[in-house]
C-alpha positions in Angstrom: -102.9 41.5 7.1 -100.8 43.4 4.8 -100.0 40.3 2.3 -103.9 39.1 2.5 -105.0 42.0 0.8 -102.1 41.8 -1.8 -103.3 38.6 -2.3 -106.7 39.3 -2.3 -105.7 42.6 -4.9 -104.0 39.7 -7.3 -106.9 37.1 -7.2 -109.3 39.4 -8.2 -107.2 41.0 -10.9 -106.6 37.8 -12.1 -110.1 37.0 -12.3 -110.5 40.6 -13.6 -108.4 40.3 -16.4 -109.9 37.0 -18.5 -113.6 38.6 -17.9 -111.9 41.7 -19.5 -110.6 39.7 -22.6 -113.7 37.4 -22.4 -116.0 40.7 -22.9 -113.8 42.2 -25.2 -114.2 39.2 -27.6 -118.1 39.0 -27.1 -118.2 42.1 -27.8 -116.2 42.1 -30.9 -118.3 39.4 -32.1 -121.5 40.8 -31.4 -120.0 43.9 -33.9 -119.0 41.3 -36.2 -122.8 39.5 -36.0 -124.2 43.2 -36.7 -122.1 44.1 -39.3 -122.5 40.5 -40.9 -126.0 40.8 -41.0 -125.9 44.3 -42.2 -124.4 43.1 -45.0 -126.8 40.1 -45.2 -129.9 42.7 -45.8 -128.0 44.5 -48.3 -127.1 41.7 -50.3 -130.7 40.2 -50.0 -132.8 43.6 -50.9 -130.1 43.8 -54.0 -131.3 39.8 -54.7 -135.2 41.0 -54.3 -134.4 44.3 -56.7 -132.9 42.2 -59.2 -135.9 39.4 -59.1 -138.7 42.2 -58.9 -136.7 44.1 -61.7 -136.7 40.9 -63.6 -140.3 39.7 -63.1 -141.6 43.2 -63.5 -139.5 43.4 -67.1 -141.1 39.7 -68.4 -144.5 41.6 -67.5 -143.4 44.4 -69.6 -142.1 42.3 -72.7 -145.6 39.9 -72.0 -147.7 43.0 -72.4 -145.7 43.8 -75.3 -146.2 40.7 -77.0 -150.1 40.6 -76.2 -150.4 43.8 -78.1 -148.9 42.2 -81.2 -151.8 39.5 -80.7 -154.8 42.7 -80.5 -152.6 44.2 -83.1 -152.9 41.3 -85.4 -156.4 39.5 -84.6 -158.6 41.8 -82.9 -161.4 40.7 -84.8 -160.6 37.1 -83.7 -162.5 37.1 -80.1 -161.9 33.4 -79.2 -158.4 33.2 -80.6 -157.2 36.4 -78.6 -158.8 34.9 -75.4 -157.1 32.1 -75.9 -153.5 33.7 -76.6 -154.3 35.5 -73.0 -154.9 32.2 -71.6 -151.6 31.0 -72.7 -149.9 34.5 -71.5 -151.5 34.4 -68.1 -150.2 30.9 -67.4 -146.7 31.7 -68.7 -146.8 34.4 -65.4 -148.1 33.7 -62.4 -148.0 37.3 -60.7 -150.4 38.3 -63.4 -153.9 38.2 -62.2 -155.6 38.9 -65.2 -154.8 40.0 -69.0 -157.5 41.5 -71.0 -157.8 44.2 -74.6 -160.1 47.0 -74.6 -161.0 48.5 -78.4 -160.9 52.1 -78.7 -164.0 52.8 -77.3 -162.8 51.4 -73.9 -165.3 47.9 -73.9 -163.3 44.9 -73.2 -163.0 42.5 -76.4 -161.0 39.7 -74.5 -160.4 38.8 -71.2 -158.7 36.2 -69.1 -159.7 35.3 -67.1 -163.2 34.5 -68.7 -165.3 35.1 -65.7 -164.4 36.8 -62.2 -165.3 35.3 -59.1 -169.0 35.6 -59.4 -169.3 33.6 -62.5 -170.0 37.3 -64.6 -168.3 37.1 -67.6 -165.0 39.7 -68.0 -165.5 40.7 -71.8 -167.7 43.2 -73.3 -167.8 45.7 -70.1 -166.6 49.4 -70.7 -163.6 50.1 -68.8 -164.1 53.9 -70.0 -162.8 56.0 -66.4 -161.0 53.2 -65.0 -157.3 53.3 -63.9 -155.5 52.3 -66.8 -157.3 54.1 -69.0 -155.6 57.5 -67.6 -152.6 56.5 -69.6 -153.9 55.5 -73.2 -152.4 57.0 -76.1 -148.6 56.9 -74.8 -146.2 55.1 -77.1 -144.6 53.4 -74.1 -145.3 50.9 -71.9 -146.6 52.4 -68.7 -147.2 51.3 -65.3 -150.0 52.8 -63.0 -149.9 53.1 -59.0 -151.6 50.8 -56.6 -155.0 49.7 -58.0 -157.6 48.6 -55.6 -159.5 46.5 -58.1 -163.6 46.3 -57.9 -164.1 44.3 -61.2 -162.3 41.0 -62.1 -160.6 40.9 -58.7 -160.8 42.5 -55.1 -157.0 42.4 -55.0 -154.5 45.2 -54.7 -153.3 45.5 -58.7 -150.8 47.5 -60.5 -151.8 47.3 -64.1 -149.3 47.6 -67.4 -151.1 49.6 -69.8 -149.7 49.3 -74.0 -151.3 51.6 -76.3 -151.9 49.7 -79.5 -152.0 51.5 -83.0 -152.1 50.7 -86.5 -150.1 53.2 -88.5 -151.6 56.7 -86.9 -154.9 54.5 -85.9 -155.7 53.6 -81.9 -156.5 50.5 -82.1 -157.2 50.1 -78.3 -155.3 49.2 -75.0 -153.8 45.7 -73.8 -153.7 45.6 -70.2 -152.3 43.2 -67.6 -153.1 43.1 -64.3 -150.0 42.9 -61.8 -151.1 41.0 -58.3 -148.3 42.2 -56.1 -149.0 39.7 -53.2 -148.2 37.4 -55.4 -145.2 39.3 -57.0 -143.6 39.6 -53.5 -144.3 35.5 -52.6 -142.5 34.6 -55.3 -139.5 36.8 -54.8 -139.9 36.3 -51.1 -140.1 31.9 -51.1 -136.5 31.6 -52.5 -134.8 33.3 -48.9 -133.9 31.1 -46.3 -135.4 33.1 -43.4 -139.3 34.5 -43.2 -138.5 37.3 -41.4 -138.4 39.7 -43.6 -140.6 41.9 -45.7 -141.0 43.8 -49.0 -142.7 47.0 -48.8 -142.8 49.2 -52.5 -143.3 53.3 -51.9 -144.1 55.4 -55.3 -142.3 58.4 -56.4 -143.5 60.3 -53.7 -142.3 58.1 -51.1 -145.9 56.4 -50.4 -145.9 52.5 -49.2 -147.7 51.3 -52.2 -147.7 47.8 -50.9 -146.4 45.7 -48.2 -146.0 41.7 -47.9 -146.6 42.3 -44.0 -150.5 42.1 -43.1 -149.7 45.3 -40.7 -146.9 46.8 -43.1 -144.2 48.9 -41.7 -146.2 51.2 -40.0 -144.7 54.1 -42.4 -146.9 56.6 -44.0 -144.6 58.2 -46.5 -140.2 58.8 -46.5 -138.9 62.2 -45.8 -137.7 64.7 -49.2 -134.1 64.0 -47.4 -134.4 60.2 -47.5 -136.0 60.4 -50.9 -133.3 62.2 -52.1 -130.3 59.9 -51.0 -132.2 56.5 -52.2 -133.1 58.2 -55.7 -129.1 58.1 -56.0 -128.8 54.4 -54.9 -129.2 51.7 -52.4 -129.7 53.1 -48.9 -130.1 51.9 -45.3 -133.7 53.5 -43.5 -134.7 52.5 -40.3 -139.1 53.1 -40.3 -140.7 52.6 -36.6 -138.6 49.6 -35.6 -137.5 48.1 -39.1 -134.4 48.5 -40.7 -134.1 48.0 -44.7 -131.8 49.4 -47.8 -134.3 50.7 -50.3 -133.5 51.3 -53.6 -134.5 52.3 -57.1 -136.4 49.9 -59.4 -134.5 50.4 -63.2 -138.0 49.9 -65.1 -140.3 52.0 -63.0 -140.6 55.2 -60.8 -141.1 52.6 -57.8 -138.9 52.7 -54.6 -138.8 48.8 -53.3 -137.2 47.8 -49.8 -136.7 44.7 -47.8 -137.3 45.4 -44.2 -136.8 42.9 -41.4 -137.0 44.1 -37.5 -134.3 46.1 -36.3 -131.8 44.9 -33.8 -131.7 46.3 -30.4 -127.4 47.0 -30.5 -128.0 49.1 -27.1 -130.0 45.7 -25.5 -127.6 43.3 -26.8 -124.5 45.5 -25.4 -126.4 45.6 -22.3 -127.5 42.2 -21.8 -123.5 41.2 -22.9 -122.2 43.8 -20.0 -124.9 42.1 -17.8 -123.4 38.6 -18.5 -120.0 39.5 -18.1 -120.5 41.0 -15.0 -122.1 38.0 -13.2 -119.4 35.7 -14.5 -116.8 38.2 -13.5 -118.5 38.4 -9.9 -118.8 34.4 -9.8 -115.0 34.1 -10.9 -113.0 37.1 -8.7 -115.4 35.6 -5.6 -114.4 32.0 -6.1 -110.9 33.2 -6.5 -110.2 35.1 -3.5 -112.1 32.3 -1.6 -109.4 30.3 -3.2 -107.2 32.7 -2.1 -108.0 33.4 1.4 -107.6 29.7 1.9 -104.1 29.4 0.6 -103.2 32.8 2.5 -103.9 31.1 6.1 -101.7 28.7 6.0 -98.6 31.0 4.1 -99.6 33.5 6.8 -99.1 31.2 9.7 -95.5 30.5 8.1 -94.6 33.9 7.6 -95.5 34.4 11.2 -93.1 31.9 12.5 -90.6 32.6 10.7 -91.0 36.1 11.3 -90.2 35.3 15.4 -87.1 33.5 14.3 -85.9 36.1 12.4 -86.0 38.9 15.0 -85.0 36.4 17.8 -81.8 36.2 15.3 -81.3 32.5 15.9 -79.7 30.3 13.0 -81.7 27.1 14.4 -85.7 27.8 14.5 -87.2 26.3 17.9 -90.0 23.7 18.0 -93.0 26.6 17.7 -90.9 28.2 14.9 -90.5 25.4 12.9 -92.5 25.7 9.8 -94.2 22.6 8.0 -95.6 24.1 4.7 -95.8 25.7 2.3 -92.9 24.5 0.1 -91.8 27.5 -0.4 -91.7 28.8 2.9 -90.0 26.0 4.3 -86.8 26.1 1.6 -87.1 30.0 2.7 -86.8 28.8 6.6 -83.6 26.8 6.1 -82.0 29.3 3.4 -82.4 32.1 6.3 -81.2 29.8 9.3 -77.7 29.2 7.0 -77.7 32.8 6.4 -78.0 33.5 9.7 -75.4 30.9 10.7 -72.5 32.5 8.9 -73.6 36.4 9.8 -73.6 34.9 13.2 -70.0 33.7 12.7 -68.9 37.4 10.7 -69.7 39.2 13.1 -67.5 37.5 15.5 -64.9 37.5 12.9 -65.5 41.3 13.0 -65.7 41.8 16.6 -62.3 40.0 17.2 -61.1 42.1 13.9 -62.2 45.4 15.5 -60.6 44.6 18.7 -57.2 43.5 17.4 -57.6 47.1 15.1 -58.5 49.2 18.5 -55.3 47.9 19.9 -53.2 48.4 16.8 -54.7 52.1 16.7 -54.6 53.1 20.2 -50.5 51.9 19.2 -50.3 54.0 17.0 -51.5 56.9 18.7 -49.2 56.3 21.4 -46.3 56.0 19.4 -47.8 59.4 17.5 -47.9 61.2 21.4 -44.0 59.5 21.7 -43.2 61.7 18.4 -44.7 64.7 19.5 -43.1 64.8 22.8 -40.1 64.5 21.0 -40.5 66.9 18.1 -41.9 69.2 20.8 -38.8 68.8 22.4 -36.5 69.4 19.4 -38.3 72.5 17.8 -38.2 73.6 21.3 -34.3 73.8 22.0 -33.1 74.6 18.1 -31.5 78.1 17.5 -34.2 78.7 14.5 -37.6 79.7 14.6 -40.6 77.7 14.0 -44.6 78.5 14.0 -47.5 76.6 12.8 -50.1 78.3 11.9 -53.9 77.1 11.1 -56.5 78.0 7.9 -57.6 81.3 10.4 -53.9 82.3 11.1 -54.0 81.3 14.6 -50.7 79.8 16.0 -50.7 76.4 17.2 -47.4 75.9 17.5 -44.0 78.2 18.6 -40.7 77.0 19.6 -38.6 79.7 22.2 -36.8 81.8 19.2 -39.8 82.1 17.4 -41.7 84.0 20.2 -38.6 86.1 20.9 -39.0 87.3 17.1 -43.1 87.2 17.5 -42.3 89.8 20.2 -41.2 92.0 17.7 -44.7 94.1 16.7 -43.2 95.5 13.9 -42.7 91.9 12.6 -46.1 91.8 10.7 -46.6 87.5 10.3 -49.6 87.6 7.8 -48.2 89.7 5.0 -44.8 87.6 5.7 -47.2 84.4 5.3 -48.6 85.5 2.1 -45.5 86.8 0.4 -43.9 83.2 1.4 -47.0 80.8 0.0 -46.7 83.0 -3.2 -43.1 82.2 -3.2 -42.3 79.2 -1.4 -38.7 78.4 -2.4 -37.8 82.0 -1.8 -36.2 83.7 1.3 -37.7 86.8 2.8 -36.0 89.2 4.9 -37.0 91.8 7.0 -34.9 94.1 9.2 -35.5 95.7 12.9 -33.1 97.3 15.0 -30.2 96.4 12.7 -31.3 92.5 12.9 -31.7 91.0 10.0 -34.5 87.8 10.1 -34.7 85.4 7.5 -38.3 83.9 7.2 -39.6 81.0 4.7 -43.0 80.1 5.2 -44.3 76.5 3.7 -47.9 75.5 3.2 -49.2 72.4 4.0 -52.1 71.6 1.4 -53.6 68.7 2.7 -54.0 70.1 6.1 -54.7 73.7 5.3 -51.6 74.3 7.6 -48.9 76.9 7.3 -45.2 75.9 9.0 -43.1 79.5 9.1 -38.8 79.0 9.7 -37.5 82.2 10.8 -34.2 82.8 12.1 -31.3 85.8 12.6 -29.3 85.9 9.3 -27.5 89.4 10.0 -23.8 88.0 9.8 -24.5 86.0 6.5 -25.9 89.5 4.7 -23.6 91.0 5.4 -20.9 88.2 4.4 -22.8 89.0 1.2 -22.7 92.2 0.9 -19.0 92.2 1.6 -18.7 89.4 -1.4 -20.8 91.6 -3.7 -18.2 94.3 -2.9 -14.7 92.0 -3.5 -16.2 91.2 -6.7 -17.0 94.7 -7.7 -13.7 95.8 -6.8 -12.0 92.4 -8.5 -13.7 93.0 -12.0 -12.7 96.7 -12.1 -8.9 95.8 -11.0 -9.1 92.6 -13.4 -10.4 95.0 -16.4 -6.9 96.8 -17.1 -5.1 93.8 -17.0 -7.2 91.7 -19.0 -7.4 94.8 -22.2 -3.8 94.5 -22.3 -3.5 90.3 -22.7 -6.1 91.3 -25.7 -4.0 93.6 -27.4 -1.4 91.2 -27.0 -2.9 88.6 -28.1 -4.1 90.4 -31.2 -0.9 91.7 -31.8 0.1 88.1 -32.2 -2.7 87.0 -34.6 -2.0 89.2 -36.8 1.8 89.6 -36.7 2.7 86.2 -36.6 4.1 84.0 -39.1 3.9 80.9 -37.5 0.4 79.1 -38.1 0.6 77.4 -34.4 1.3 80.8 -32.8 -1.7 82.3 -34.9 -4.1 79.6 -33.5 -2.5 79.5 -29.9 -3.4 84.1 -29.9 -6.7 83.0 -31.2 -7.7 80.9 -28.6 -6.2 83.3 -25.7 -8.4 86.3 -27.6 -11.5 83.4 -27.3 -10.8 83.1 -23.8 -9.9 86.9 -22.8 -13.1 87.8 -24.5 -15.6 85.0 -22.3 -13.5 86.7 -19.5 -14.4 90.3 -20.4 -17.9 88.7 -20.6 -18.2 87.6 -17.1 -16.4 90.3 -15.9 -19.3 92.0 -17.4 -21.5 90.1 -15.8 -20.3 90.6 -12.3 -19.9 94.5 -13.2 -23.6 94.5 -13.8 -24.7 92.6 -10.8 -22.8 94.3 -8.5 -24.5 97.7 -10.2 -27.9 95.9 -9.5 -27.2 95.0 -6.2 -25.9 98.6 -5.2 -28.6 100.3 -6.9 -26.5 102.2 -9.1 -27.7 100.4 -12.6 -29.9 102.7 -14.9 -31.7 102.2 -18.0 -33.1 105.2 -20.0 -36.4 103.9 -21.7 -37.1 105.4 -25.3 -39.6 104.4 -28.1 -37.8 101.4 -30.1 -38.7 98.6 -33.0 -38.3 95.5 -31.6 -37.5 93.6 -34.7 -34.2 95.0 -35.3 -32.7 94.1 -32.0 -34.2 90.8 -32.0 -32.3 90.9 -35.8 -29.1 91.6 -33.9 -29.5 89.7 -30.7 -29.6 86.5 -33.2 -26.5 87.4 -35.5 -24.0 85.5 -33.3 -26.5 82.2 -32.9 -27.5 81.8 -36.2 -24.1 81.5 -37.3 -24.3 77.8 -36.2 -26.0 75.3 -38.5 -27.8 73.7 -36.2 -29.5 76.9 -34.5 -32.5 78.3 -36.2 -35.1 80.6 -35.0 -38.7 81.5 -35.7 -39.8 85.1 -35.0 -43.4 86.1 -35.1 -44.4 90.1 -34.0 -48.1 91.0 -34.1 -49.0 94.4 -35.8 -49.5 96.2 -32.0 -46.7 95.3 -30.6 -43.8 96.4 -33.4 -42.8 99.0 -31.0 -42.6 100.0 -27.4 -41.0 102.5 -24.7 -37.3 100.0 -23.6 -33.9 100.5 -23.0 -32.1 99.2 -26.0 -29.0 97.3 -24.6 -31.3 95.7 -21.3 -33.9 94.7 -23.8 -31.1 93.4 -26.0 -29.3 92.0 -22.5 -32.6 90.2 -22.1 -32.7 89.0 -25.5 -28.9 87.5 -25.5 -29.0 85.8 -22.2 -32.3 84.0 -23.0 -31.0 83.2 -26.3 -27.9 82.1 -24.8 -29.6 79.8 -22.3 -31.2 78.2 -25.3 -28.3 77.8 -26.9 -26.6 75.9 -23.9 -28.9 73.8 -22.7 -29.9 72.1 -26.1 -31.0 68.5 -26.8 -27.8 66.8 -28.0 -30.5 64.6 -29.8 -31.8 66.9 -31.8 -31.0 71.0 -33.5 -31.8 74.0 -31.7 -34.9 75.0 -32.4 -36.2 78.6 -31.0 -39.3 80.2 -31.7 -40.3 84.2 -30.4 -43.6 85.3 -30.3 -44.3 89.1 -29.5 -48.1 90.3 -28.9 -49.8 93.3 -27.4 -51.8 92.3 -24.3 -54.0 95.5 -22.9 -51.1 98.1 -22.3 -48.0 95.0 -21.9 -45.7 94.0 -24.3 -45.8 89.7 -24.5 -42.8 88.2 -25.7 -42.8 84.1 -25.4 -39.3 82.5 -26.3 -39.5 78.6 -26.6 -36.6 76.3 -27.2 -36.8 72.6 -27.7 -33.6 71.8 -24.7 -33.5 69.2 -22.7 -36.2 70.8 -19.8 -35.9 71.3 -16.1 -38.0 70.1 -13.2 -40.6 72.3 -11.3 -38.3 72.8 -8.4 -35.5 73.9 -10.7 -38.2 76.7 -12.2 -38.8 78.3 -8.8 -34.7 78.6 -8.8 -33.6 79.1 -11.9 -33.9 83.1 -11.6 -31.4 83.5 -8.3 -27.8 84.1 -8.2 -25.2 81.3 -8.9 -27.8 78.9 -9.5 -27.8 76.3 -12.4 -29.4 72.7 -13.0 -27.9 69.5 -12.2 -26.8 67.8 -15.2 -25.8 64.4 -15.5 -21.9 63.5 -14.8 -21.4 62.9 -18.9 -22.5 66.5 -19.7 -21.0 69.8 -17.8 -22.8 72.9 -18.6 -19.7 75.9 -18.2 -21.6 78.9 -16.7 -21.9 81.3 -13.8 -25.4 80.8 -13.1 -26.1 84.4 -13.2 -27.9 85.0 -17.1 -31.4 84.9 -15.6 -30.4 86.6 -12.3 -29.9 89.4 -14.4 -32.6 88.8 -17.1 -35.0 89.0 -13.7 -33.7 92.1 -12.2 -33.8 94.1 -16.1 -37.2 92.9 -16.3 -37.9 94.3 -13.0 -36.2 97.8 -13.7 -38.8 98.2 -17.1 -41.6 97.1 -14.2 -42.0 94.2 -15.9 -41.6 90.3 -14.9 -41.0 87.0 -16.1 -41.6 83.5 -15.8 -41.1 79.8 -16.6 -42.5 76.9 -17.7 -40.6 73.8 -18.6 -41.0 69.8 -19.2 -37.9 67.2 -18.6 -37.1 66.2 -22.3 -39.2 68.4 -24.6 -38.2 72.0 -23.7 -38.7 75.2 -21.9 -40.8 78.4 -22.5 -40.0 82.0 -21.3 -42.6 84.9 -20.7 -41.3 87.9 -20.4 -44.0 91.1 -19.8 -43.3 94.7 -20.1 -44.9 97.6 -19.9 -45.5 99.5 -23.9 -45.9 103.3 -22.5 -44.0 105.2 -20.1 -46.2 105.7 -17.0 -48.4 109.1 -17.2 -46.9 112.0 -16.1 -43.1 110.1 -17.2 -40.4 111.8 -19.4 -38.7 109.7 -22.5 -35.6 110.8 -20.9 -36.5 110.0 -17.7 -33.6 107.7 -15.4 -35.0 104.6 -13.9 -32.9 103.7 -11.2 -32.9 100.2 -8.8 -34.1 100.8 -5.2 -31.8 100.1 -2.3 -31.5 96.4 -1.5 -34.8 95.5 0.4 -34.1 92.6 2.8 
């Protein structure tokens, strides 16, 4: 039903649309005819001005002419008649031609005799028309004469005063038959429909060709006004004509010709174009509904083979025509076919796949058994934790630690994530537990390794001790191979000997410094190291920090200090410690491809003290940044490059940062370099003394 009346919608817009275009173009033509034949009217009143201009100037040059002839033989009677004759014939729209003397009695006249067989000549004209304008120089032209003498016609007669020197003479008067004016203008148009009609300076029809005229009485001041300035379109009871100006008199002539009836000619074009638009959109959904019962019937059939989902149409499905419908029926029964023979594909394919995965899971179960089984018999610790904290998993040891209340989990779960390559201890009852907590991102999971580490602190603890007591006993000994070997240098003759003492002082002295070295982390790990902060410039220990690396060629440094952070409250030889080790570090582990290149950068960040130290070495990986800073530790190198070293520069870069209440940090990139940040604080604390001690906590497993 659906598609019917989408058919039915596109049948009669398609008839719509051509009746649209169809009226369009009628109706562009009918502006066309309008405007054509407003054009037409202009043109032809323009022709009949020019021709009534022209005819009514020949009148005005004849009268002219005829007063020569009184001028010149007014005492000739015959002669002058005759001369009138001749003028008369010569134009047509002149009814008749006669001279009056001075005392107003007509001396010639033609014609002879009017219509009654009375001669013309010898009758006063004193009082009539044309007599209102004698003794003008000019030629002038009187308004609409209803003639009762010579003629019974409607007359417009062209008066010439004629003198002789200062003497009147008398009048020669033509008589101007406007009928007859208006015929002649009127017989050389192609069409009889239209009509002139003169109005006098007061807007007056003077004259109409029309036997009932135009029906107007007089023009408005307003329409006077705009025709006095030219040609002009009027429209008077039902005729439409341009009126305009006549150049030889104070006469307004128009050509009128019925009006056309726009509104009645759109309407009756509407009219048509409806009744061909109702014949066409009627024949075309007829045509329409025809062709839409048998696609209908099609679409029905195959409709029922479509949701039956069979590939092969039975004997009621089968569809016979349309074309199109039957190329349809046999594209949707191949389609069909091969979904038919996917979705076996798929079912077998999911199948097989539910068998592979319900392997899998049981090999998964297998695992689990078994992990459970192994977390659950090893000596160490282990918990699994969810997003909310809540344990999942716990092996025995763990939940004999877990039984410990003082043991709080969360704040050992946090300080792990933050560090995740870090050990955390925590001591109860004189049981030391080491704890490492690891974060599983993908699953939001937490896995926390605990287990009892008491014997290996204090293995370290002991070792911190042998090597406090080795570097004090190794001091004495080591002062006096120096002054030996100084004694040597400079006492000794023999170049060899010199060189040999040289080396041992080079040696003796990198022993003093690691001796040093353990010295000061045995103080840090006691507790017993102290630094005594004081207002300092930076710039000078920076200055000597460098002195011994910028002896080498190919070491060179570029130091930066911003105006607010020249200064700040330090301990001069930790800052300078800092300084030498980082340096140092540089120093080592350079690119052998390239110089050393360092730059420092110190600014003032809110009350912190920012010092970035970059180097252009050979890198280290991420994991080696989360170690770098603990004891003993350094970075694999490869086996053709051995780095000498303790591994304990940072260690105790780290813990002097920490004793100013300060940190820093790492960043690095395999092959372009590493960069330091070290932070401490500019100002003593409030309520702190310049002298103040700042001493290391007890070790806080």
């Amino acid at each position: 039903m659906r598609f019917r009346t989408i058919l039915f919608c596109i049948s009669a817009a398609a008839a719509t649309f051509p009746c649209v275009v169809l009226g369009l173009l009628q109706y562009s033509s009918a502006q066309n005819e309008l405007a054509k034949e407003e054009t037409n009217r202009k043109q032809i009143s323009l022709y009949v001005s020019d021709r009534l201009d022209a005819k009514l100037e020949s009148s005005l040059r004849l009268i002219s002419v005829a007063a020569e002839y009184f001028k010149e033989e007014r005492h000739q009677q015959e002669k002058l008649s005759r001369h009138l004759d001749e003028l008369r014939r010569s134009a047509p729209e002149i009814l008749n031609i006669h001279f009056d003397d001075a005392e107003g009695r007509s001396v010639a006249f033609s014609p002879r005799f009017n219509d009654r067989g009375e001669p013309n000549f010898g009758i006063s004209h004193n009082g009539r028309d044309h007599w209102k304008g004698a003794g003008s120089s000019d030629v002038t032209v009187s308004g609409l004469v209803h003639a009762v003498g010579a003629t019974r016609s409607d007359i417009v007669n062209i008066t010439k005063s004629v003198y002789e020197g200062s003497e009147f003479l008398g009048l020669a008067v033509a008589a101007l038959d406007l009928r007859e004016l208006s015929d002649s203008v009127l017989k050389d148009l192609p069409d009889d429909k239209f009509r002139i009609a003169i109005f006098d300076r007061r807007g007056r029809e003077i004259f109409s060709s029309s036997a009932k005229g135009t029906g107007a009485v007089n023009l408005t001041s307003s329409e006077l006004k705009v025709v006095t300035k030219g040609a002009s379109a009027i429209s008077i009871n039902g005729f439409l004509g341009i009126l305009q100006p006549l150049s030889r008199s104070d006469w307004l002539v128009g050509v009128f010709s019925s009006e056309t009836d726009r509104a009645g000619v759109y309407k009756k074009l509407i009219f048509n174009n409806l009744i061909v638009w109702l014949f066409t959109a009627c024949t075309a959904i007829l045509f329409g509904y025809a062709a839409s019962v048998s696609v209908a019937r099609a679409v029905e059939k195959l409709s029922k083979q479509m949701q039956a989902g069979r590939s092969l149409p039975d004997k009621s499905e089968r569809v016979r025509s349309p074309k199109e419908i039957v190329q349809l029926q046999v594209l949707y029964s191949r389609m069909q076919k091969k979904l038919n023979e996917a979705t076996e594909r798929l079912s077998q394919l999911n199948r097989s796949l539910e068998d592979k995965v319900q392997a899998q899971v049981d090999v998964i179960h297998k695992q689990e058994s078994m992990l459970r089984v192994v977390f659950s018999d090893i000596s160490e610790g282990v918990v699994l934790l969810n997003r909310e904290g809540g344990i999942l998993f716990s092996n025995k040891a763990a939940k004999a630690v877990l039984s410990d209340r003082s043991l709080k989990l969360d704040e050992v779960i946090e300080a792990a994530i933050a560090n995740p390559f870090g050990k955390i201890f925590r001591e109860h009852e004189k049981v030391i537990y080491e704890l490492r907590a690891l974060k599983i991102d993908k699953d939001d999971l937490v896995v926390v390794l605990m287990r009892d580490a008491t014997s290996e602190v204090q293995v370290d603890k002991l070792k911190d001790e042998l090597i406090g007591v080795a570097a004090h006993e190794l001091k004495t000994p080591l002062s006096c191979i120096r002054l030996e070997a100084e004694y040597l240098r400079n006492n000794s003759d023999r170049d060899a000997l010199k060189s040999s003492a040289q080396a041992l002082l080079d040696e003796a002295d990198e022993m003093k410094s690691l001796i040093s070295r353990w010295l000061d982390v045995a103080r840090l790990e006691s507790g017993s190291y102290m630094i005594h902060r004081e207002l300092c410039l930076i710039k000078p220990l920076i200055s000597k920090a460098l002195k011994r690396f910028l002896r080498q060629d190919d070491f060179s440094c570029e130091v930066s200090i911003s105006e607010e952070a020249k200064a700040a409250f330090i301990d001069k030889q930790a800052f300078l410690q800092i300084l030498l080790n980082l340096f140092s570090n540089a120093d080592r582990y350079r690119s052998a491809e390239r110089p050393c290149r360092v730059s420092l950068h110190a600014e003032r960040r809110e009350d912190r003290l920012v010092i970035t130290i970059a180097d252009n070495g050979i890198g280290m990986e991420r994991a080696d940044c989360e170690k770098v800073f603990d004891r003993f530790y350094q970075c694999r190198m490869d086996s053709a490059r051995r780095i000498s070293g303790t591994g304990l520069g940072l260690f105790i870069t780290k813990r002097l940062a920490e004793l100013h209440e300060g940190t820093i940090s790492v960043q690095s990139t395999p092959g372009v370099g590493s960069v330091f940040t070290i932070e401490l604080p500019i100002f003593l604390k409030p309520g702190g003394d310049n002298d103040e001690q700042h001493q290391t906590d007890s070790p806080d497993y």
